[in-house]
VMD Tcl script that builds the backbone (N, CA, C; Angstrom):
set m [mol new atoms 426]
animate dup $m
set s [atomselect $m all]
$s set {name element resname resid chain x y z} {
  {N N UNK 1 A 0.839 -1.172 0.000}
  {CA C UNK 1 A 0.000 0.000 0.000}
  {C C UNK 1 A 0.886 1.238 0.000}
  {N N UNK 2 A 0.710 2.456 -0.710}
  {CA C UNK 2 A 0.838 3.856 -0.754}
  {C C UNK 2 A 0.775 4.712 0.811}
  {N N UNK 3 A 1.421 5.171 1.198}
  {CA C UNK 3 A 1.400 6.115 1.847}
  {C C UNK 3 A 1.969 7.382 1.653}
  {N N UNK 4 A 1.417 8.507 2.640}
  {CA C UNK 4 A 2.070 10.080 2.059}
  {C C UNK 4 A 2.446 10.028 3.811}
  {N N UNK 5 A 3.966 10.540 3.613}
  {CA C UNK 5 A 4.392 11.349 4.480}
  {C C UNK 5 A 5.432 12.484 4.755}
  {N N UNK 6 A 5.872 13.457 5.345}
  {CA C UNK 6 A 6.256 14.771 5.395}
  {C C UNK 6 A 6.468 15.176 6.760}
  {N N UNK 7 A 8.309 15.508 6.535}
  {CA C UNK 7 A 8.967 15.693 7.424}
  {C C UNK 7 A 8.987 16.884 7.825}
  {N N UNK 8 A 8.945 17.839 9.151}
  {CA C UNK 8 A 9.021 19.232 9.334}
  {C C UNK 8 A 9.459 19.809 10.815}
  {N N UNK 9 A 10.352 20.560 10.611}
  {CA C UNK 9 A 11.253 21.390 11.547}
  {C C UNK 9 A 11.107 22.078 11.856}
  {N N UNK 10 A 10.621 22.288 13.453}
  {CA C UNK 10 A 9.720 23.614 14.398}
  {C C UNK 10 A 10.835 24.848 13.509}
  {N N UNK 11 A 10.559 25.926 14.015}
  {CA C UNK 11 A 11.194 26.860 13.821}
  {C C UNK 11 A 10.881 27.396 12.257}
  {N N UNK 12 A 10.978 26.256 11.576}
  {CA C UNK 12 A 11.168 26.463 10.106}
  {C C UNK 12 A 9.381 26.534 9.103}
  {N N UNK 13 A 9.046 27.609 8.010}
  {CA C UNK 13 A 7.847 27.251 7.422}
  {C C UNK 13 A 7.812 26.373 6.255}
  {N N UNK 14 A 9.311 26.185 5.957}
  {CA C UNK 14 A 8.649 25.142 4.863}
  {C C UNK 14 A 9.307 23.988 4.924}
  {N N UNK 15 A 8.582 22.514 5.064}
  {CA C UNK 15 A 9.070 21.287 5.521}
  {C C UNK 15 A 10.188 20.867 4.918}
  {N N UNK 16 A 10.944 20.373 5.687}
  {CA C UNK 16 A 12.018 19.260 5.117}
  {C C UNK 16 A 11.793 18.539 3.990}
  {N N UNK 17 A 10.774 17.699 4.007}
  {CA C UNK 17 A 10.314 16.676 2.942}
  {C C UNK 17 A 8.529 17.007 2.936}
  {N N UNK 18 A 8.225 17.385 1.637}
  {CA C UNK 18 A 6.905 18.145 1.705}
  {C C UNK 18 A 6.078 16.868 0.538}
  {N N UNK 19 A 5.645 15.917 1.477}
  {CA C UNK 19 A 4.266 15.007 0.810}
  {C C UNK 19 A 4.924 13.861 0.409}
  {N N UNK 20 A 6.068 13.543 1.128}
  {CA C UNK 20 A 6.536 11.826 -0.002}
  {C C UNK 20 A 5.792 10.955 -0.477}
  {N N UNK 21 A 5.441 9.832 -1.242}
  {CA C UNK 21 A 4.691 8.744 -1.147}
  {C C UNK 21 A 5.919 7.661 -1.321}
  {N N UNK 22 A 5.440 6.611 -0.474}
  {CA C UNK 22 A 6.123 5.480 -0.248}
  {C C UNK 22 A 5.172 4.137 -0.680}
  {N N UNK 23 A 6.065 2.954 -1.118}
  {CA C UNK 23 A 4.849 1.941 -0.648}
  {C C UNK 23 A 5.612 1.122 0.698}
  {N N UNK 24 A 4.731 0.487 1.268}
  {CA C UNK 24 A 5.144 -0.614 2.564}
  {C C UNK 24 A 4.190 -1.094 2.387}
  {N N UNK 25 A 4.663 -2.913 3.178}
  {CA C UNK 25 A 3.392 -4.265 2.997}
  {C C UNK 25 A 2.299 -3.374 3.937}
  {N N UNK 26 A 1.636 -4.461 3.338}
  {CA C UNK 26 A 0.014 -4.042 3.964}
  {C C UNK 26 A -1.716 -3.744 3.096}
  {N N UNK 27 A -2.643 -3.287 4.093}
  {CA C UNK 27 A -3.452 -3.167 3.047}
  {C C UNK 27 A -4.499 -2.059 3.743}
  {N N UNK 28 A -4.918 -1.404 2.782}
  {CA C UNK 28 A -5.631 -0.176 3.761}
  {C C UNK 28 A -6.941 -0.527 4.447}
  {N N UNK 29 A -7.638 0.020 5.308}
  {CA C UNK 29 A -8.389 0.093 6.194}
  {C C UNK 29 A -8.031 -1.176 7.159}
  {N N UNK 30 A -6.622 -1.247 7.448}
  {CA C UNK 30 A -6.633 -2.424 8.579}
  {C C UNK 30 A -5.512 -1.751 9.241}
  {N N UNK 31 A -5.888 -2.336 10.964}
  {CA C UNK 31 A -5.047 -1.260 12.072}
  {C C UNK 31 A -3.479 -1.893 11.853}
  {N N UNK 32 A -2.699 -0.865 12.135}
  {CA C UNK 32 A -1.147 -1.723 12.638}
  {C C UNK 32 A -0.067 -0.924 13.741}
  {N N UNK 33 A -0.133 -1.027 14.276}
  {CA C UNK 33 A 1.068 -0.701 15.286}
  {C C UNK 33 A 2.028 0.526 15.145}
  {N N UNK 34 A 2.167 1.778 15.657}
  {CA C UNK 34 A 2.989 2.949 15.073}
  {C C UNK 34 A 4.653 2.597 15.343}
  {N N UNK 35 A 4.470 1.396 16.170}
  {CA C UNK 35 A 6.129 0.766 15.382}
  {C C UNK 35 A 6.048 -0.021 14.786}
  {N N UNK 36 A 5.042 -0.744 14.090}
  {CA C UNK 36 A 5.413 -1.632 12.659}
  {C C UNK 36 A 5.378 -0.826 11.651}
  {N N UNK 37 A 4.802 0.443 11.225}
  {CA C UNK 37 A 4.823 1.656 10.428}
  {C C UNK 37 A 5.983 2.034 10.701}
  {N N UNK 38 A 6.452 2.745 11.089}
  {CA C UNK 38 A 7.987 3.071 11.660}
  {C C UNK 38 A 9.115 2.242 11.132}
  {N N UNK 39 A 8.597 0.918 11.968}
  {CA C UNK 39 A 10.015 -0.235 10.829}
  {C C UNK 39 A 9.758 -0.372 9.570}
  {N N UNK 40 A 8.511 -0.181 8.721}
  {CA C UNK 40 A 8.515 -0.171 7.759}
  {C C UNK 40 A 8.751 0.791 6.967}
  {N N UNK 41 A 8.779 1.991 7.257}
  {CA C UNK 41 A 8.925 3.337 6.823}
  {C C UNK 41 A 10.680 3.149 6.775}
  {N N UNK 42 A 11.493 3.114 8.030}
  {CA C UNK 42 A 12.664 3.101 7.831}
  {C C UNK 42 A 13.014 1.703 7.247}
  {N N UNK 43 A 12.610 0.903 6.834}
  {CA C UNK 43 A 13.233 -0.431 6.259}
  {C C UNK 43 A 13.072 0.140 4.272}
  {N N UNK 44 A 12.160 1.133 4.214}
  {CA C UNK 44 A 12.120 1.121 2.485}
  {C C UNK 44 A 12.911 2.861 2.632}
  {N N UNK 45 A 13.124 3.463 3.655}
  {CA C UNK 45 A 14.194 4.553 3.268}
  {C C UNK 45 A 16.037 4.089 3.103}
  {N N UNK 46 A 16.015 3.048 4.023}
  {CA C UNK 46 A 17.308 2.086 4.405}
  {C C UNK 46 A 17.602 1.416 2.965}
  {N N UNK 47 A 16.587 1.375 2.242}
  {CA C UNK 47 A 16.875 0.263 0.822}
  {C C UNK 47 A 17.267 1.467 -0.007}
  {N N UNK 48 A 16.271 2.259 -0.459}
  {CA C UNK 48 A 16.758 3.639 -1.131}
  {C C UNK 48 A 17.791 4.414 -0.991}
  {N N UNK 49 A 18.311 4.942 0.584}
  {CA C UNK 49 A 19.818 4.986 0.648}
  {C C UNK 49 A 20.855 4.223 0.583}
  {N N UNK 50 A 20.550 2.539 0.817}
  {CA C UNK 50 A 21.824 1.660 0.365}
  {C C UNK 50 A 22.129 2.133 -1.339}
  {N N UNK 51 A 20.676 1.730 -2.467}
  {CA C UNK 51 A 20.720 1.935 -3.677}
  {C C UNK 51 A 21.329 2.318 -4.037}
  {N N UNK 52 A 21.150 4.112 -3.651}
  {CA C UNK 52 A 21.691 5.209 -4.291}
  {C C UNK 52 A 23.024 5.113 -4.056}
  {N N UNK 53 A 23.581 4.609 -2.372}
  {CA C UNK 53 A 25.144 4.458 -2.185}
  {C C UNK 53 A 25.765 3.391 -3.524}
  {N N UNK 54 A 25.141 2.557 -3.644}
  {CA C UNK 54 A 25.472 1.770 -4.870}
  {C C UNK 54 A 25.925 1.750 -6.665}
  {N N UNK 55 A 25.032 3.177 -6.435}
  {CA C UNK 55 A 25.270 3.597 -8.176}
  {C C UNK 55 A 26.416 4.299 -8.461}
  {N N UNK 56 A 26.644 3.881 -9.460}
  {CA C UNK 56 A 28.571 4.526 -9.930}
  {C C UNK 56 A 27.700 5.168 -11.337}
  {N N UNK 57 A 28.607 6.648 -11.324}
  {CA C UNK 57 A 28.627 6.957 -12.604}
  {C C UNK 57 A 30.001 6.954 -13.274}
  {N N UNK 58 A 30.144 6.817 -14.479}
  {CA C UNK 58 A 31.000 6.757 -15.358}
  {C C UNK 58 A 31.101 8.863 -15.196}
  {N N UNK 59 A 30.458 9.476 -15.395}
  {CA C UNK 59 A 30.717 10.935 -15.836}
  {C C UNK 59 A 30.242 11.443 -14.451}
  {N N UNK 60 A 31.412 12.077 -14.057}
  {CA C UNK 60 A 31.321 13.137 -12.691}
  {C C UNK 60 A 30.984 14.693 -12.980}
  {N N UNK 61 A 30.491 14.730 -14.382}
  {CA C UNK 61 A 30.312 16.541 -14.797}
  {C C UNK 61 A 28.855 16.409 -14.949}
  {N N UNK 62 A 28.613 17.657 -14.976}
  {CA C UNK 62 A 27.125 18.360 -14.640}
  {C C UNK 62 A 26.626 18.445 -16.411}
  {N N UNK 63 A 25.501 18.246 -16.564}
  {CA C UNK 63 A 25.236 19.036 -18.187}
  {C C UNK 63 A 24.864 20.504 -17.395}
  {N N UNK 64 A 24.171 21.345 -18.316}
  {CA C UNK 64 A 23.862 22.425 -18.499}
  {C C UNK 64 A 22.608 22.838 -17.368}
  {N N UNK 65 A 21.740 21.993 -17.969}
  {CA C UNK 65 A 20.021 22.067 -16.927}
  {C C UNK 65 A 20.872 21.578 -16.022}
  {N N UNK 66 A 21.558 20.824 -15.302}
  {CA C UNK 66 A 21.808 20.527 -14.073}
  {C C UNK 66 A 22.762 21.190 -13.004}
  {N N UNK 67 A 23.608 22.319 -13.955}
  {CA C UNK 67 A 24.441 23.181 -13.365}
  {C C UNK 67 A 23.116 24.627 -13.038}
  {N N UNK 68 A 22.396 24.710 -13.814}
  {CA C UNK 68 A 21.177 25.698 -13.416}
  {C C UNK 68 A 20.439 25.253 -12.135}
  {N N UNK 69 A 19.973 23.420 -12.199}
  {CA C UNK 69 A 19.255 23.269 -11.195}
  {C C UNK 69 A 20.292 23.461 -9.896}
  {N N UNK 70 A 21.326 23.304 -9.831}
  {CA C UNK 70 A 22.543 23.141 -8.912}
  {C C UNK 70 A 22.335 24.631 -7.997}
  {N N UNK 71 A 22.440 25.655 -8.971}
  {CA C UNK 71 A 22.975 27.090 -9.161}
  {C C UNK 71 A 21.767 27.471 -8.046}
  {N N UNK 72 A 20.611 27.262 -8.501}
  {CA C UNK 72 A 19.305 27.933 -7.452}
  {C C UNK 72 A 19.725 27.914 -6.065}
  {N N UNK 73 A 20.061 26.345 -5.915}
  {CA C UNK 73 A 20.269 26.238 -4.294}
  {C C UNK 73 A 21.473 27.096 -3.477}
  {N N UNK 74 A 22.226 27.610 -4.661}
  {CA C UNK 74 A 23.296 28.506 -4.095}
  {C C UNK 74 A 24.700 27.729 -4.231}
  {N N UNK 75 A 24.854 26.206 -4.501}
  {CA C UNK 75 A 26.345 25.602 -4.411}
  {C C UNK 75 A 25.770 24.733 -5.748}
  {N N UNK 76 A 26.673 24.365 -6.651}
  {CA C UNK 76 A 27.061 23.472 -7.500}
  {C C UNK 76 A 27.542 22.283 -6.811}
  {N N UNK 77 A 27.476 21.164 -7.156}
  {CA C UNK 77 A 28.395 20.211 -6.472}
  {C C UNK 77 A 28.105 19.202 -7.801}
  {N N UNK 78 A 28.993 18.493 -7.749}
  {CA C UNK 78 A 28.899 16.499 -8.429}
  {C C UNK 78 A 28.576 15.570 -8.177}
  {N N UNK 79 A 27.721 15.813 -6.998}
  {CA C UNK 79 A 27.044 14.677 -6.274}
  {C C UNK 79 A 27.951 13.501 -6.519}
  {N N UNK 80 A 29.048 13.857 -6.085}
  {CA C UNK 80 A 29.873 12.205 -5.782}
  {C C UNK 80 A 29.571 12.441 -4.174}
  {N N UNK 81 A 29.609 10.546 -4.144}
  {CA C UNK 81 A 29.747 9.722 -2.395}
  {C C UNK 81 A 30.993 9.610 -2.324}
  {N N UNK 82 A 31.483 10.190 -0.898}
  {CA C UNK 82 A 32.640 10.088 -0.313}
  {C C UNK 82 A 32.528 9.168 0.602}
  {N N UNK 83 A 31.740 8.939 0.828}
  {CA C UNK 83 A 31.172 8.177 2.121}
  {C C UNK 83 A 30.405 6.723 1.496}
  {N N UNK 84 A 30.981 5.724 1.138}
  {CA C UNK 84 A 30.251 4.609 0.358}
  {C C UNK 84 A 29.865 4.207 1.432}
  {N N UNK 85 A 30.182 3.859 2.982}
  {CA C UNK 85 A 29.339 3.049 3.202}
  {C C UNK 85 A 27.824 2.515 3.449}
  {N N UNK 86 A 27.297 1.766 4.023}
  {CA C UNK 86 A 25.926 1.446 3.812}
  {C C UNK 86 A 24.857 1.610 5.233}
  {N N UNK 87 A 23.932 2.153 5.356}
  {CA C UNK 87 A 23.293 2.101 6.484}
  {C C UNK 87 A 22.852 0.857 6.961}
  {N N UNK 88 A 23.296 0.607 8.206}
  {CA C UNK 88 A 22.236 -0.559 8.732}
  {C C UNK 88 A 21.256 -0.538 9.026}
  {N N UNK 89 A 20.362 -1.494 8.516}
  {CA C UNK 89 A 18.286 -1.785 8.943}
  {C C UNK 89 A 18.371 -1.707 10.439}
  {N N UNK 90 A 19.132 -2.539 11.198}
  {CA C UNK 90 A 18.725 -3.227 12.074}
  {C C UNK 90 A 18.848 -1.545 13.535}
  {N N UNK 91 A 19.770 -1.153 12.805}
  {CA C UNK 91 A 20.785 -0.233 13.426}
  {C C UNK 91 A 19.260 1.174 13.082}
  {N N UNK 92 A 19.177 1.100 12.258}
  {CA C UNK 92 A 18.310 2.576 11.481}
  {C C UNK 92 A 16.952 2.338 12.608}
  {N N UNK 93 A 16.280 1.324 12.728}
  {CA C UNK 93 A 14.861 1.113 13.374}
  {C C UNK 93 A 15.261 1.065 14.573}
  {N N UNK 94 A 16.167 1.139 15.037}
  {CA C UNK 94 A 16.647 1.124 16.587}
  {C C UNK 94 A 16.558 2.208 17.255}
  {N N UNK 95 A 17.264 2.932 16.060}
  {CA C UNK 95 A 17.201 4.538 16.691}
  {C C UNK 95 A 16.422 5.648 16.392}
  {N N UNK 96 A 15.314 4.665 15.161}
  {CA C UNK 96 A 14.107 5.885 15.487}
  {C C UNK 96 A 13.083 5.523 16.281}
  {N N UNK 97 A 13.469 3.949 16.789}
  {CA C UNK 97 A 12.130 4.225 18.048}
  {C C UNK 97 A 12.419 4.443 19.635}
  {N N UNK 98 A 13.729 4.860 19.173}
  {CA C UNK 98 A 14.743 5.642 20.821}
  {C C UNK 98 A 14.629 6.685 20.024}
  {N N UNK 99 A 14.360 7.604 19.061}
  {CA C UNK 99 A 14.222 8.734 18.694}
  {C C UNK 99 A 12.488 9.254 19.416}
  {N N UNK 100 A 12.185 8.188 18.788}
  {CA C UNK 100 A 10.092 8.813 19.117}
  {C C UNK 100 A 10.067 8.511 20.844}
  {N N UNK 101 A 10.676 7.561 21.163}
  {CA C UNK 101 A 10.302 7.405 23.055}
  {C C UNK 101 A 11.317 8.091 23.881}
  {N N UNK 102 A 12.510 8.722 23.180}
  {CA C UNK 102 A 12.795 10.030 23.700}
  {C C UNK 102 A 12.081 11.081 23.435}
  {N N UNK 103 A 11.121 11.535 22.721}
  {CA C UNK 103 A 10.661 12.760 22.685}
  {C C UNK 103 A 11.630 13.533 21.454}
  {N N UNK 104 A 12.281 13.041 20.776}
  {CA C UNK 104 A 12.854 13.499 19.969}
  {C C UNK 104 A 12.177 13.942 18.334}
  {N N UNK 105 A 11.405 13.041 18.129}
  {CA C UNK 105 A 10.214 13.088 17.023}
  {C C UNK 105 A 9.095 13.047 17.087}
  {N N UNK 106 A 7.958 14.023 16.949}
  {CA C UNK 106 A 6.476 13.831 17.567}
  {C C UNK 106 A 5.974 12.805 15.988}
  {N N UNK 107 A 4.832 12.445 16.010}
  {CA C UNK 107 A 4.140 11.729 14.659}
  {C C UNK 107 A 2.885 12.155 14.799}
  {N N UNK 108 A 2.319 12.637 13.596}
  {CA C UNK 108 A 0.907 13.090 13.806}
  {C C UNK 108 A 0.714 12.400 12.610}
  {N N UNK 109 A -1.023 12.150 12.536}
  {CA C UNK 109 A -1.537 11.010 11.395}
  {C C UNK 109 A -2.508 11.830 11.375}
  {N N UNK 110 A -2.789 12.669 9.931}
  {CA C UNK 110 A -4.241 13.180 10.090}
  {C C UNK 110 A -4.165 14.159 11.079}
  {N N UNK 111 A -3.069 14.951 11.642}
  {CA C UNK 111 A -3.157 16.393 12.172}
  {C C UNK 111 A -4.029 15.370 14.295}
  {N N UNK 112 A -3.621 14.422 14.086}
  {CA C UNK 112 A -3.765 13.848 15.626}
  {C C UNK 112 A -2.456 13.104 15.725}
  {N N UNK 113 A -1.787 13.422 17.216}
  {CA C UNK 113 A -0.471 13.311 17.694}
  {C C UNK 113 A -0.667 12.052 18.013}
  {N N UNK 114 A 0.366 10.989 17.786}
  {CA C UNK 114 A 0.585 9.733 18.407}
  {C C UNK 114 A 1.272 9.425 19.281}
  {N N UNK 115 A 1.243 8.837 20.611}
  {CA C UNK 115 A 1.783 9.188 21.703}
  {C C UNK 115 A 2.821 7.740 22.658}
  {N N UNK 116 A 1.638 6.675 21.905}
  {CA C UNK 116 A 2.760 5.643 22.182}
  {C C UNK 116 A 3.213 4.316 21.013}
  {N N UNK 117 A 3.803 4.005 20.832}
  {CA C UNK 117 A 4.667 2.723 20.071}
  {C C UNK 117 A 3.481 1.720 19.397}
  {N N UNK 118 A 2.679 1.494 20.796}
  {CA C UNK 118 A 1.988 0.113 20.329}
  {C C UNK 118 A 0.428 0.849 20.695}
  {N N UNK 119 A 0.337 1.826 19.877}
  {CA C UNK 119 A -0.851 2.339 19.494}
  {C C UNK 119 A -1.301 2.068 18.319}
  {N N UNK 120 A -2.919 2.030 17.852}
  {CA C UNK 120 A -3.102 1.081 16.648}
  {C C UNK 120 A -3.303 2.492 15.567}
  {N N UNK 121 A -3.344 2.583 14.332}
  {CA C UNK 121 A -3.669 3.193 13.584}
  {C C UNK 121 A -3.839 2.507 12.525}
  {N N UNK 122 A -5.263 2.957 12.022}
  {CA C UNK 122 A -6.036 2.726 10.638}
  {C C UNK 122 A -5.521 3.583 9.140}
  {N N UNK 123 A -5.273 2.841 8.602}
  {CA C UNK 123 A -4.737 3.255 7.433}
  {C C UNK 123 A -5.505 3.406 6.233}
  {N N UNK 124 A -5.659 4.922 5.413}
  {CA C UNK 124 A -6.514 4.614 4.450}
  {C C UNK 124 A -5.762 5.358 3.089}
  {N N UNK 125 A -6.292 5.371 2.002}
  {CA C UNK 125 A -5.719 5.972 0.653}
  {C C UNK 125 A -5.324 7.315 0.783}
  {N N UNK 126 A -6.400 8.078 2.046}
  {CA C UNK 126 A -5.636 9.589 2.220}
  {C C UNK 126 A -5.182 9.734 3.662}
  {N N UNK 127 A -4.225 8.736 4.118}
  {CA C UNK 127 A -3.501 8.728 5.501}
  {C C UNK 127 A -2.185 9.735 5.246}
  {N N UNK 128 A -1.971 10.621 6.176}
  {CA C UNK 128 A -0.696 11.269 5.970}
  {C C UNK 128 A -0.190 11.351 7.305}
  {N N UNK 129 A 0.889 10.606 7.219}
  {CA C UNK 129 A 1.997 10.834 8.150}
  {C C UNK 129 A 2.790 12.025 7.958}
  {N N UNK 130 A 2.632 12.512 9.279}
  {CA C UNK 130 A 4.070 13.829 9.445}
  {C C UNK 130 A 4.974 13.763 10.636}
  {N N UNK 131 A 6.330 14.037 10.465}
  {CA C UNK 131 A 7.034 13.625 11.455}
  {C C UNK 131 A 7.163 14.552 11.863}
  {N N UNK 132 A 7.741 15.265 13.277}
  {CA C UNK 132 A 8.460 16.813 13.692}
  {C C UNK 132 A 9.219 16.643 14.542}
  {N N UNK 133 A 10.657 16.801 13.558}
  {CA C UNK 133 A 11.764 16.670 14.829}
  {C C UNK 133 A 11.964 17.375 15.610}
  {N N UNK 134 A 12.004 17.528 16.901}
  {CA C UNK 134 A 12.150 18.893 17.747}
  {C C UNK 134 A 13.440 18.791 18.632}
  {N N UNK 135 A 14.030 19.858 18.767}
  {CA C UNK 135 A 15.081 20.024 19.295}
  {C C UNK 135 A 14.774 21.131 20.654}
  {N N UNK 136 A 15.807 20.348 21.520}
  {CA C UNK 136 A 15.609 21.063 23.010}
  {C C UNK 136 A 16.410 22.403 22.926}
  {N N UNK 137 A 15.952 23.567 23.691}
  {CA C UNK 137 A 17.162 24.364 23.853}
  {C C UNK 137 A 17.574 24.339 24.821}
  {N N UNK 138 A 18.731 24.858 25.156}
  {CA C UNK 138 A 19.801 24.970 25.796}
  {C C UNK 138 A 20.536 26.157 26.191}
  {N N UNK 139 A 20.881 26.315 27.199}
  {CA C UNK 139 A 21.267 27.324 27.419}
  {C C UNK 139 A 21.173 27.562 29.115}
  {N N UNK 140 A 21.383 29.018 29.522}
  {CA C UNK 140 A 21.786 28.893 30.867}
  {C C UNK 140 A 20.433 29.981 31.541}
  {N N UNK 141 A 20.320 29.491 32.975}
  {CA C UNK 141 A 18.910 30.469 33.576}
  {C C UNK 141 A 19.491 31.122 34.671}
  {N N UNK 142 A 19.853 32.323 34.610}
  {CA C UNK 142 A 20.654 33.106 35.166}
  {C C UNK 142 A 19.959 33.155 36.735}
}
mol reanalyze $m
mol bondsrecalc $m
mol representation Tube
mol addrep $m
């Protein structure tokens, strides 16, 4: 099944990742667990970043449209990996559900906050997951 979800950073108005669609097993209108969503969410981002670590190009230069698309963001680069190695699954789902039960990532489904792990949620064709990473501040109280 299809899902939409969209990543977003207090402070900031326009999201990190604005509407992804993914697929993960399953089938809509049946409940599942906001950590079997979770492992499944990071088990098909974990495949997509191994992938991409995987692809070699023969040509490290930019064409033309791609030195323009480059140019907007303010830096050019060659999108070469310096960094081949590969993320671990086992390692990736570990630490986003010590990410969500620290308080580190809220999850809202449908604009309602999810609050624990083995809470059920119903899944349908217009389910949208949003994540919000939040960061503590810091600092000193005189």
């Amino acid at each position: 099944m299809n899902i939409y979800f969209s990543v977003k950073r207090l402070g900031k108005k326009r999201p990190f990742i604005d509407r992804k669609t993914i697929e993960i097993e399953g089938n809509y209108h049946e409940s599942y667990a906001l950590q079997t969503i979770l492992s499944q969410i990071v088990t098909q981002q974990v495949a997509e970043f191994n992938q991409h670590r995987e692809e070699k190009s023969l040509f490290t230069f930019l064409k033309e449209d791609a030195i323009s698309e480059e140019a907007s963001t303010g830096k050019v680069k060659f999108g070469a990996i310096y960094n081949e190695e590969k993320a671990q699954l086992d390692k990736a789902i570990e630490t986003v559900l010590l990410a969500f039960e620290d308080g580190l990532i809220a999850v809202f489904v449908n604009d309602d906050q999810i609050e624990d792990l083995s809470q059920l949620i119903t899944i349908d064709e217009n389910t949208i997951f949003t994540f919000v990473r939040l960061t503590f501040l810091a600092g000193r109280s005189w």
